[in-house]
C-alpha positions as CSV (number, residue, x, y, z in Angstrom):
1,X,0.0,0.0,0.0
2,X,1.1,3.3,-0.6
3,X,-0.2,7.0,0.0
4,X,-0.9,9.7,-3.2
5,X,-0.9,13.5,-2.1
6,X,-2.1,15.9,-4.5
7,X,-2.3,19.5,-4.6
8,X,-4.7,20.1,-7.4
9,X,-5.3,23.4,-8.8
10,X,-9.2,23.1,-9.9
11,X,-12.0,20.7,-9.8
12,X,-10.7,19.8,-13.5
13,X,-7.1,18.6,-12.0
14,X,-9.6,15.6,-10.0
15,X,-10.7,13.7,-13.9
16,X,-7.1,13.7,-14.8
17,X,-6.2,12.3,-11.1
18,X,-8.7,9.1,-12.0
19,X,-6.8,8.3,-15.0
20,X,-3.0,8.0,-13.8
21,X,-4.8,6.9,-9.8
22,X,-4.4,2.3,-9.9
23,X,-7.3,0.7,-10.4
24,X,-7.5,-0.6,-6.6
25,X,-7.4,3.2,-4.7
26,X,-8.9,4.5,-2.0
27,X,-9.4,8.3,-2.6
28,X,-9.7,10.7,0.1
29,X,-11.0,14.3,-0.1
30,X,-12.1,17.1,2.3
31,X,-16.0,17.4,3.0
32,X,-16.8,20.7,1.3
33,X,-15.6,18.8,-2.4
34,X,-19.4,17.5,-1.9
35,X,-21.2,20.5,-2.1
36,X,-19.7,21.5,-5.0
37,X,-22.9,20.7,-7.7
38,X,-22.2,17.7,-10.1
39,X,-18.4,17.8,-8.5
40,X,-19.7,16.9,-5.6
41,X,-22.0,14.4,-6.7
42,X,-19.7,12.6,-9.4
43,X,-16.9,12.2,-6.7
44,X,-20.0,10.8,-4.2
45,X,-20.5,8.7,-7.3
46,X,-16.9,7.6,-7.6
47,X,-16.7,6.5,-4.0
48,X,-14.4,9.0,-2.5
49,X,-14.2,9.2,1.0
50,X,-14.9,12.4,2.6
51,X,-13.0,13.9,5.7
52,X,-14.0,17.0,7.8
53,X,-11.2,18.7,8.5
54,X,-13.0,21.4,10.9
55,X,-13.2,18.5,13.5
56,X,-10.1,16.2,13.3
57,X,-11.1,13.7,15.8
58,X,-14.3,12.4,13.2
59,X,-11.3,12.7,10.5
60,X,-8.5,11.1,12.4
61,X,-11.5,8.2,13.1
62,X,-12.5,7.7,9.1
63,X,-8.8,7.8,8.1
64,X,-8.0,5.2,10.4
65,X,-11.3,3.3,9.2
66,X,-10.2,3.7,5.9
67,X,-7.0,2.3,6.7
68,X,-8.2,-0.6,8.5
69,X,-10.1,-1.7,5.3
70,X,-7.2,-0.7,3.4
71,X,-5.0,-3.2,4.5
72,X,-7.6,-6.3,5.3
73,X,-8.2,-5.7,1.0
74,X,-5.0,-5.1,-0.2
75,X,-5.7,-1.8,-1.5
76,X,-3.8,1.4,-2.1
């Protein structure tokens, strides 16, 4: 397993990010991506996993979650 950081530039930068990301990945974004009209719901869609990152105890808990399952299915 390994980790991908990206600092994407607009809500374009995310389509590109789906075509180099493996097949097997587990992406993370921050809560407010979901409110952004048919962003928000295509990334829903895509099964991205949404953090708040105004209260860090709920994101340290679905990080770790996310890691959990992660590992148990060999994913990245």
């Amino acid at each position: 397993p390994y980790v991908v950081v990206s600092n994407h530039q607009s809500s374009l930068d995310l389509l590109g990010m789906m075509e180099v990301l493996p097949d097997r990945c587990v992406p993370i974004a921050k809560r407010e991506l979901l409110y952004m009209g048919a962003v928000g719901i295509a990334c829903w869609l895509g099964g991205i996993i949404f953090i708040d990152r105004k209260r860090t105890h709920d994101a340290i808990s679905v990080m770790a979650e996310a890691a959990h399952t992660m590992l148990s299915q060999d994913v990245s």
